[in-house]
N, C-alpha and C positions, 0 to 999 in steps of 0.2 A: 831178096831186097823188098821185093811186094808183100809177102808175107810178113816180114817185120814191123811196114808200113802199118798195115793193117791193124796189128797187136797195139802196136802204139794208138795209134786213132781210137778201138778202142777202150785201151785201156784208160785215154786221157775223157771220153765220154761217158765210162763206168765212172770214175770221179766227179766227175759233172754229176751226176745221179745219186748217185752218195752223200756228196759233200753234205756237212748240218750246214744249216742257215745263219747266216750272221747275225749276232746277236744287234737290237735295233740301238741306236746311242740314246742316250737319256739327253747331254749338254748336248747341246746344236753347235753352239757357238760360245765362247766367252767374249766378253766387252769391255769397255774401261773409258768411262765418257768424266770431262774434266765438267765439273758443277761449281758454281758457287759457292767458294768455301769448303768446297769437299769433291772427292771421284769415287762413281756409283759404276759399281762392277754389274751387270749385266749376265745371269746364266741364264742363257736362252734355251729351254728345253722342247724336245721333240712330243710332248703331249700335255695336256690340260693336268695343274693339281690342284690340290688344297693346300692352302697354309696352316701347319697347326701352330707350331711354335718353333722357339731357336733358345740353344745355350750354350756359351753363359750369353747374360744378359744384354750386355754391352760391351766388354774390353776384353781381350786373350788372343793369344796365337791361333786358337784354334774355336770355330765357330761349326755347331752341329744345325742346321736346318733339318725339321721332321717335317714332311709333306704326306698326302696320302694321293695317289695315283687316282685320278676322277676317270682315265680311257687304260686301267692296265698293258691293254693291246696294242698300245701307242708304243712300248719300250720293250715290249718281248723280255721282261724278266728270266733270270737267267739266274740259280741261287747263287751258284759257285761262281759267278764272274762280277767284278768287280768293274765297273769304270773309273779311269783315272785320267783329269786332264789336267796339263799345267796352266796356268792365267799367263797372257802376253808378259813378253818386257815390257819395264817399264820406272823410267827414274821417279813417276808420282806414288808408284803404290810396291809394299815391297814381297817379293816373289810369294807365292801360292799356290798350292794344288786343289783340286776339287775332288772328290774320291767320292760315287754313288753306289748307294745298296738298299738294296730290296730286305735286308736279312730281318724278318719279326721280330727279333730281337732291339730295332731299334726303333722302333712305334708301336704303339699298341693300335694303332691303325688296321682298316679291314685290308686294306692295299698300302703296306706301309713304302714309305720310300725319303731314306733322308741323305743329305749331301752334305758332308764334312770340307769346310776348308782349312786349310791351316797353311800359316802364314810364316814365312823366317823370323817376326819379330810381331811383338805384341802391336795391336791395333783397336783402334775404337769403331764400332760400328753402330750400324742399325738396316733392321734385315726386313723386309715386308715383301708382298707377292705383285707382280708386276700385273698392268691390268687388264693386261690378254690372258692372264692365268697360266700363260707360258715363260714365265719367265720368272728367277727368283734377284731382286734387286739389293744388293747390301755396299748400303754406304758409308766410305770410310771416313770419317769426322776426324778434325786437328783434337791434338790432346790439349786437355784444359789444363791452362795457367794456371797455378796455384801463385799467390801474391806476396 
């Protein structure tokens, strides 16, 4: 019985020693603050970026954020791993996931790093870097009357 003890203990230590590192999360937090006329989604990220741009321009299911990583070592890039978070409930804004990658493929950036959301239903936005540089802010606007 002590000897068995023992092997477990450790075996579960030799894992401890082993184990990889977890990869660091890029989104901290997601948000959803009701504005004026509009609700500005908040992706709070765990390291300083750049804003380069966003596409498309203003309206679609799906919105591409291209940033470039200003502290790399803030997010322990990881090629093969993806993060995926879903955005809170919510009866103002309608459901969306946020999906981050590192992959070169998607910036021409030194440290590329862009976040894809996409949305159940098309939506109007407008996407700018929040002013802690931690943060990317896209605000959903009412669709415009047409007369």
């Amino acid at each position: 019985m002590r000897a068995r003890l023992q092997r477990l203990t450790a075996l579960f230590f030799s894992a401890l020693i082993y184990a990889a590192p977890a990869a660091a999360e890029v989104i901290d937090a997601i948000t959803l603050e009701p504005r004026e006329g509009h609700i500005r989604i908040g992706l709070h990220l765990t390291g300083p970026v750049r804003y380069l741009r966003h596409a498309p321009a203003e309206r679609g299911e799906m919105v591409v954020v291209l940033l470039e990583a200003l502290q790399p070592e803030a997010f322990d890039p990881r090629p093969q791993v993806e993060e995926v978070k879903r955005g809170p409930k919510s009866k103002l804004v309608p459901r969306f996931t946020a999906r981050v990658s590192f992959d070169p493929a998607c910036s021409p950036a030194a440290r590329p790093l862009c976040i894809t959301l996409r949305f159940d239903q098309p939506v109007r936005y407008r996407v700018r870097l929040g002013p802690d540089r931690r943060s990317v802010l896209v605000e959903l606007l009412p669709e415009e009357r047409v007369p």
